[in-house]
C-alpha positions as CSV (number, residue, x, y, z in Angstrom):
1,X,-0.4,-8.5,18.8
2,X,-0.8,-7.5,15.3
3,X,1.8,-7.0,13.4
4,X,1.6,-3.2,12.1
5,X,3.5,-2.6,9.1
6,X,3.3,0.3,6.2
7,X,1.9,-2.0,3.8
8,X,-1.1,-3.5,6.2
9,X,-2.0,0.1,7.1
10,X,-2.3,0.6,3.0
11,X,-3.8,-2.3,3.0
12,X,-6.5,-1.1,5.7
13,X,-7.0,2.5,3.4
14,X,-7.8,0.3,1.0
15,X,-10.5,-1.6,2.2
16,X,-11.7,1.5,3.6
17,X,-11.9,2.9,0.3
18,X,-13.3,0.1,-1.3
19,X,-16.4,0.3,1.9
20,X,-16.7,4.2,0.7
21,X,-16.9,3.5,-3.2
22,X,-19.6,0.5,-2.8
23,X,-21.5,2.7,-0.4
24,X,-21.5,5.7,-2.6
25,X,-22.6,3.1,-5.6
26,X,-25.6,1.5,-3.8
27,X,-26.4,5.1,-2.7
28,X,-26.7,5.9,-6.3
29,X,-28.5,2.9,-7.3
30,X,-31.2,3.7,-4.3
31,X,-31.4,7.2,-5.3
32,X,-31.9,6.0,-9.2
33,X,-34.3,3.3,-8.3
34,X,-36.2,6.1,-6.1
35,X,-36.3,8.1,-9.0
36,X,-37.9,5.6,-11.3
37,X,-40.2,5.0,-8.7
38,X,-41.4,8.2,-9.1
39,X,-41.8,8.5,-12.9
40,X,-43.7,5.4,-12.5
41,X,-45.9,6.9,-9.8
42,X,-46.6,10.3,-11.9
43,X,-47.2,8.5,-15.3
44,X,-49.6,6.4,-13.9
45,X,-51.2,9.7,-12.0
46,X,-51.4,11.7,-15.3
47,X,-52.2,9.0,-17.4
């Protein structure tokens, strides 16, 4: 059994944070790199 204490469920908010925060980061980066993708796309179909 796991020892449950007030710190390791911190602890656990945490990490859970930290998931939440990289997620929302790399969901930015895709969204940004998506983005570029498109400029790219539309410069070379007006160019």
């Amino acid at each position: 059994m796991k020892l449950i204490t007030p710190f390791t469920i911190l602890n656990q908010k945490f990490n859970e944070m930290d998931l939440i925060r990289d997620a929302m980061n790399n969901r930015k980066l895709a969204t940004e790199r998506l983005h570029d993708d498109y400029r790219k796309m539309y410069k070379h179909q007006f160019a």
